[in-house]
N, C-alpha and C positions, 0 to 999 in steps of 0.2 A: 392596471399597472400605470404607471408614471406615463407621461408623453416620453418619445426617445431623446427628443432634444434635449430635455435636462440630463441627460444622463453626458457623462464626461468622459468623450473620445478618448480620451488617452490616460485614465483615472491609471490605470496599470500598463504598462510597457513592457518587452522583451530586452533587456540590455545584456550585454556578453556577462554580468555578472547576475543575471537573473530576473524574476520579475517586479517588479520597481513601482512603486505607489510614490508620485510626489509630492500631490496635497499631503500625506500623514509622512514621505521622506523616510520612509521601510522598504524591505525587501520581502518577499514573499520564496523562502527555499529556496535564498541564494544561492552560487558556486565558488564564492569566494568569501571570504570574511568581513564582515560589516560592523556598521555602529548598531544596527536597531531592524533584528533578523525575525521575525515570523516564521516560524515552523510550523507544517503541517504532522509530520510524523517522522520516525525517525529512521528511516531507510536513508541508505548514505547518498545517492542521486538527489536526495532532499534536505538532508541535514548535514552540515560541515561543521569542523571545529572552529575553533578562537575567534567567533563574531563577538562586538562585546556586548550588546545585552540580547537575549533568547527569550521570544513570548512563544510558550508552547503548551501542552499539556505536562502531567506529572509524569506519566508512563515515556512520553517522548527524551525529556529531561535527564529520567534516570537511566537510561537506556544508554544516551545521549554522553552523560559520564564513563559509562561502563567503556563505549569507545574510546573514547578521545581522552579518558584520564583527563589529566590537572589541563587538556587545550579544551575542554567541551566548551568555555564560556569564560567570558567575564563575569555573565551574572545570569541565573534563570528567573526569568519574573514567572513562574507556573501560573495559568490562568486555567481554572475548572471551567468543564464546559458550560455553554451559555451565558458565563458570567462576562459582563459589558467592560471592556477597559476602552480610554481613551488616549491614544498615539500620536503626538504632535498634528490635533485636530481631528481623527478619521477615528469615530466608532468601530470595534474590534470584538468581536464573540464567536468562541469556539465551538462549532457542530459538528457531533459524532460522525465519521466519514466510515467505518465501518470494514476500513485496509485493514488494518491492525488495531492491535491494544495502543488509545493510546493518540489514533489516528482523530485528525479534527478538519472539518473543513471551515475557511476563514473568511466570514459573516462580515463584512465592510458596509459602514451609514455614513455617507456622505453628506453633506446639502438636500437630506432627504430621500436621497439613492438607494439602493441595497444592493450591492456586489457582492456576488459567493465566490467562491476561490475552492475549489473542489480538493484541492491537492490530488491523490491518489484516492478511490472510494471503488468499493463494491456492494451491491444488495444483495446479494445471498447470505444467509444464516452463517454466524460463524461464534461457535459458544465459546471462543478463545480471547473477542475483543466486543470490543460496546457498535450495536446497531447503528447503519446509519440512522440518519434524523432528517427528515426535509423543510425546507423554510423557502416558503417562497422571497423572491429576490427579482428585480430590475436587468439584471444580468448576470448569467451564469457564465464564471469563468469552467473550462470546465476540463481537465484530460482528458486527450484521445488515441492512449494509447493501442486499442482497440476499434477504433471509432471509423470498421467497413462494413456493411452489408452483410458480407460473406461469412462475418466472425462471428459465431455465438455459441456460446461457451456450453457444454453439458451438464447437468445434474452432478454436483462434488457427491455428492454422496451414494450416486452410481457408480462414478469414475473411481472412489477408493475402494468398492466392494470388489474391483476386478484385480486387486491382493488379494484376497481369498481365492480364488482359480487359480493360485502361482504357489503350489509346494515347496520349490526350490527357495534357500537365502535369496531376498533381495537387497540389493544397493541402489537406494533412493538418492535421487538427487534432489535438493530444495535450498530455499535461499535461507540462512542462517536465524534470520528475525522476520518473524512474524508468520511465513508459508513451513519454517518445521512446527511451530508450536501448532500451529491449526491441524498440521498432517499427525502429530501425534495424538492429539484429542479425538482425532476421526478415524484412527485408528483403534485406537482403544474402546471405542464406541462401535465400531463398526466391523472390527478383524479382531477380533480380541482374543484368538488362539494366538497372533502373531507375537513377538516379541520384539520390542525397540530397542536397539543401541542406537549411540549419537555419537558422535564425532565430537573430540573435547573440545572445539573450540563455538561448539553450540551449544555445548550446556551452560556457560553462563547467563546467554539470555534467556534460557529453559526457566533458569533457576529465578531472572528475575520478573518471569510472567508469576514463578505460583506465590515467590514475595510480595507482590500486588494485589494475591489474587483470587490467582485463575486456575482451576483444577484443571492440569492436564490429561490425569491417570497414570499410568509406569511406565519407564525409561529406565533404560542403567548406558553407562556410559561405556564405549566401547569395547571390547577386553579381543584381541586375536585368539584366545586360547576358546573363550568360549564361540565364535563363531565357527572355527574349526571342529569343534566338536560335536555341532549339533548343523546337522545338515540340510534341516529342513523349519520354515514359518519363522525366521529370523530375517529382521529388518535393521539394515543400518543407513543411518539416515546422514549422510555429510552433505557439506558446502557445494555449491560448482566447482569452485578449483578444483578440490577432491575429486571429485564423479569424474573433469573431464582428465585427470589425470591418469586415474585407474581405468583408461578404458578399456585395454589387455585382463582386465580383472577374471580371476574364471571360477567355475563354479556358484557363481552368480544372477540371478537376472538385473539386466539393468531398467533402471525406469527412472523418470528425469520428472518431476511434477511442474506443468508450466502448463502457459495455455497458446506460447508460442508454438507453432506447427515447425519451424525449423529447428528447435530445438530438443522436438520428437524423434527425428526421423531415423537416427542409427539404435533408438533402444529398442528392446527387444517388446516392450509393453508401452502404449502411448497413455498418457495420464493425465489429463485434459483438467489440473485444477489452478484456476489465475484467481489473482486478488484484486482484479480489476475488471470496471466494466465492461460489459460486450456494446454491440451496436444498439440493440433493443431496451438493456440497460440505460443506455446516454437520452434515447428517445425518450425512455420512460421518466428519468431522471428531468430532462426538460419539460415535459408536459406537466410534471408535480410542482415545478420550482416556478413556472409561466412567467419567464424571461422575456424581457423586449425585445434583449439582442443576447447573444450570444459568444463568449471569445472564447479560441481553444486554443491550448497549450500540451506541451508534453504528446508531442504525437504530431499528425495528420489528421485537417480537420475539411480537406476541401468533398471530401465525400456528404458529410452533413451539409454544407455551403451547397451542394446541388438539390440535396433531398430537401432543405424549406427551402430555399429561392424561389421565389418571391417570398413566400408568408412573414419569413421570418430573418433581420440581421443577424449572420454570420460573421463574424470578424475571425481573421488567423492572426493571434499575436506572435506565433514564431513562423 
């Protein structure tokens, strides 16, 4: 790898409006609206409306409209992955991050540098979005929303088989884009007595994973008449809002898919599935990308800052 000195302390920053590249004068999943926004994917903590130009993938893009209607953009420049653009000086290539459909992590060539920008990434198997991809790099920016010791995630495909042990309707809670569509494909794979209904305000993006795509298998969209009627291996799948609305719900099991432990704890079934990485994941994920120094964003990063200290630069950019 490069000496660390060339590498440029401050190539990306934390600013209240997000992370900020000055040599290229981008934003990297702003919070606020910009002239010249990079997108990693399109989960709303990452993607906002009315910046005016949006470098993203195609699945982020169209997603990206489906929200925010006629505010998604000024303009979408769609970049396929891998393919090299140039940003007011700073080399720019999207790598499969492996969150969602859709999801990229963003490949920065400086003065001969290479800064990854991870956005959100997970490495477990997921036949609903494109694998990650690793690319070694000078520095890995990298999230840690995850990033203790203590955390490490289970086997997804143990953790949806323990639907099957639950006769009773369930009401699933998951986040509308990207964690329902992988839970209904692993359901259909994996419970396939069960029966899906959705919550209509997730079937649109339902609708625009299989226009892309992506075979989920069967879903039907809500109905109260038929949950009422059949009392047994019926799943219906809503938002958070919903789940934590209906928590008097009865005749139901509740279960909440997440890989936060605090947001287990009043359901009746814990379901340990995240879209993000664990502590062993972030290791693994360094050791492939063999980074000189290391920034972490999106989370808590002083846990790694102890585990290399010495070996290895640790930077907290938030």
């Amino acid at each position: 790898m490069l000496n660390s000195k060339e590498i440029i302390a401050d190539f990306i920053v934390q600013t209240k409006i997000g992370l900020f590249c000055a040599e290229g004068n981008f934003y990297l999943d702003p919070k606020e609206p910009v002239v010249d926004a990079v997108i990693s994917h399109a989960h709303g903590d990452h993607a906002i409306g009315n910046n005016q130009n949006v470098y993203c993938t195609k699945p982020t893009a169209v997603f990206m409209q489906h929200r925010y209607k006629k505010f998604a953009a000024g303009q979408f420049l769609i970049k396929a992955y891998h393919h090299k653009f140039n940003l007011n000086g700073v080399e720019i290539s999207f790598i499969p991050a492996g969150h969602m459909l859709g999801s990229a992590m963003v490949l920065m060539c400086f003065k001969g540098v290479k800064y990854l920008y991870t956005g959100d990434y997970k490495l477990e198997a997921d036949d609903t979005c494109e694998p990650i991809e690793f690319v070694e790099a000078d520095v890995l920016i990298t999230e840690t929303t995850f990033a203790d010791p203590e955390t490490e995630h289970p086997d997804a495909l143990q953790e949806i088989k323990k639907l099957n042990e639950v006769s009773s309707n369930i009401m699933l809670g998951a986040y509308a884009l990207g964690k329902t569509q992988r839970l209904i494909a692993m359901i259909n794979q994996h419970c396939p007595q069960k029966r899906i209904l959705l919550h209509h305000s997730i079937v649109p993006f339902t609708k625009i994973y299989e226009q892309l795509g992506v075979n989920l298998g069967k879903y039907e969209v809500y109905d109260r008449k038929v949950m009422k009627t059949n009392q047994t291996d019926m799943i219906y799948i809503v938002p958070p809002m919903v789940f934590n609305s209906y928590f008097k719900a009865v005749n139901v099991v509740r279960v909440f898919a997440t890989g936060w432990k605090k947001l287990q704890q009043n359901n009746q079934i814990q379901l340990y599935i995240s879209d993000h990485v664990d502590w062993k994941a972030i290791i693994k994920t360094i050791e492939i990308v063999k980074p000189t120094e290391v920034w972490t964003t999106h989370g808590s990063g002083t846990q790694l800052q102890s585990y290399f200290k010495p070996k290895l630069v640790v930077k907290l950019l938030n």
